[in-house]
Residue, then its C-alpha position, 0 to 999 in steps of 0.5 A: x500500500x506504501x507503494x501506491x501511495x508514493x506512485x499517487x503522488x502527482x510529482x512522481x506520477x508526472x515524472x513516469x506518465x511524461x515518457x510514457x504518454x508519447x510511448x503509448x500513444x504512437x505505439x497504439x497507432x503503430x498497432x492500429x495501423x498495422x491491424x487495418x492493414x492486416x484486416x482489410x488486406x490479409x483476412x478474407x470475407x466471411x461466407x455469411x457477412x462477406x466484407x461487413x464483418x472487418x467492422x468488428x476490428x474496430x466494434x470490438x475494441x470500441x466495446x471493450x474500452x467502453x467497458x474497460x473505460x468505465x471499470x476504470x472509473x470504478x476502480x479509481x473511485x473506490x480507490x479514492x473513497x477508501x484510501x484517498x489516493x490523491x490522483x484517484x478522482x483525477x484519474x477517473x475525470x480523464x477517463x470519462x471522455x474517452x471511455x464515452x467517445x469509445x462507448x459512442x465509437x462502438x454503438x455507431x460501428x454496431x449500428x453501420x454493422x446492424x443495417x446489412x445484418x439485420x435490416x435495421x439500423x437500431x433494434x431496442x436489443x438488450x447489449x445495444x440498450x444497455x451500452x446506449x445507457x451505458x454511454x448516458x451514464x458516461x456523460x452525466x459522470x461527466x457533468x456531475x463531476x463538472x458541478x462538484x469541482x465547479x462547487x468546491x465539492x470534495x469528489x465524493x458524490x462523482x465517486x459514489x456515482x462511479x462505483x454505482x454506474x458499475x452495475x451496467x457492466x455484467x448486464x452488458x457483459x450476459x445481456x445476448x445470455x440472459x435474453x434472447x435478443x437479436x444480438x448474437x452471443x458470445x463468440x469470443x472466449x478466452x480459450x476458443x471462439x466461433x469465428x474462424x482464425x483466418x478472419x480473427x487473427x488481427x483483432x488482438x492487434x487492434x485491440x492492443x492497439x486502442x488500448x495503449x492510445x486510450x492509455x495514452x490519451x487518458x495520461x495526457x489529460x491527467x497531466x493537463x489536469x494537473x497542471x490546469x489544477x496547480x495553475x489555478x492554486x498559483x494564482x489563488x495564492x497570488x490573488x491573496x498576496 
């Protein structure tokens, strides 16, 4: 715990997230462009989809960040409530926005994939109703946590508010199990799949991708809003003077 304590404080953080932003970031798109590449090019159609299916290279890994993002959400809030680890809130407001865009990303990919699919752009199914709650939830974290800060609130009620929007994700995770929706079910395991190899095997390194420049955004807006943070305590002490 003496450990996380000491990488939470704002000066030791901003030494390790300085390097690593750039890393992260260009390393993803790196990843990106490499998966395109290898999904448009390398993998054929499916015999059912035909080229519509290389939307999941990106509705994939836009679900997964959506939920990811907000399981971080979670996490920094419990880790604010419980041990007050400085950068805990901070983490969770940088966060929001891009978990929203990806949770957004993958409700538009889902819908472009849906119109040859299904016939329909938008079914009230149980995984698209749910992520589409789950996008709303998203922006009112992220206007809550605007009018706590904006009313010299201690973050307490935008943590709760995280930890709470945390029950959207197994329902998200089981909805195509626990319902019998339009969506198809789970077709991604972790030991096998029911999409064929030849088509699958450039997802991981989208995935891999997205994720390391969602890290990479999330640490560049936790340093602006640090430094937005110690520009404004520089002029309130001067403002005193």
């Amino acid at each position: 715990m003496a450990t996380l304590h000491a990488f939470a404080k704002p000066a030791r953080f901003l030494k390790i997230a300085k390097p690593l932003t750039p890393l992260l970031f260009w390393l993803g798109v790196a990843f990106i462009a490499l998966g395109c590449w290898a999904g448009l090019t390398q993998t054929p159609p499916d015999y059912l989809q035909g080229e519509t299916v290389r939307i999941l290279y990106i509705h994939v890994p836009a679900a997964w960040l959506g939920m990811g993002g907000w399981s971080g959400i979670a996490i920094s809030s419990i880790m604010f409530l419980v041990w007050r680890h400085p950068l805990a809130s901070v983490a969770a407001r940088a966060i929001a926005l891009p978990g929203a865009v990806f949770a957004a990303l993958c409700l538009m990919t889902g819908s472009i994939w849906g119109r040859p699919t299904w016939g329909t752009w938008w079914q009230w199914d149980g995984r698209l109703t749910s992520m589409l709650l789950l996008f709303f939830v998203y922006l009112g974290y992220m206007a809550l946590a605007k009018a706590d800060a904006d009313r010299g609130g201690d973050g307490r009620v935008p943590a709760l508010y995280g930890i709470a929007g945390s029950v959207l994700l197994p329902i998200i995770r089981y909805s195509v199990v626990w319902w019998n929706t339009l969506h198809q079910g789970p077709s991604i395991g972790l030991t096998k799949s029911t999409i064929d190899g030849s088509i699958l095997w450039p997802l991981p390194i989208m995935l891999a991708g997205f994720t390391f420049v969602f890290a990479g955004i999330v640490l560049m807006r936790m340093r602006t809003m640090l430094a937005v943070a110690k520009t404004e305590a520089r002029m309130r002490r001067r403002a005193r003077a």
